[in-house]
C-alpha angles and dihedrals in degrees: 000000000000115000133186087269094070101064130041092257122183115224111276109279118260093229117068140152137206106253108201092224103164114180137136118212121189108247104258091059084050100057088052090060085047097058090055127213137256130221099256090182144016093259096050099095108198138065108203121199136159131215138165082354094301115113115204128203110203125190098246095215106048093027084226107151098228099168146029137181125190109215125195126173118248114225079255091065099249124125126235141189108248104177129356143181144195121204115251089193098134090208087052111041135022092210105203080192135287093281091050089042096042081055093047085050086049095046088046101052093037093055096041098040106030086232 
């Protein structure tokens, strides 16, 4: 499993924002989220942890911490998101709006994760 240990990461941002990201992923697609992803090469933008349920998608060039999903398991064994955020840290992060943001979460963790 990655950690925060494993990638130069800057503190959380003091502006944040609840997101409104509502998914369910089966639990094995969550465990892969879980387990987090590391930048193989210069071009793979994103550095991926979890920690304390929360999992964390950090931009892998600048370190800078953009979203965050809570995840908690459902008595069926599926995994849903149960809170998320997106920085509003102007220095940090450019937001388009939540719609535009919610879709760039989905296309992350659909192109890192195969989800």
């Amino acid at each position: 499993m990655i950690t925060k240990e494993d990638w130069k990461t800057q503190p959380f941002p003091n502006d944040i924002e609840k997101l409104g990201y509502q998914n369910s992923f089966l639990g094995s697609d969550a465990e892969k989220l879980i387990a987090g992803h590391m930048p193989q090469v210069m071009e793979d933008k994103w550095f991926v942890y979890s920690e304390d349920g929360w999992v964390y998608f950090v931009r892998s060039w600048t370190g800078f911490h953009i979203f965050a999903i809570q995840l908690a398991e459902t008595s069926g064994g599926n995994v849903n998101v149960t809170a998320s955020w997106v920085s509003t840290d102007l220095n940090q992060y450019q937001s388009r709006g939540k719609e535009n943001d919610i879709k760039s979460l989905n296309a992350i963790i659909n192109a890192l994760f195969d989800i």
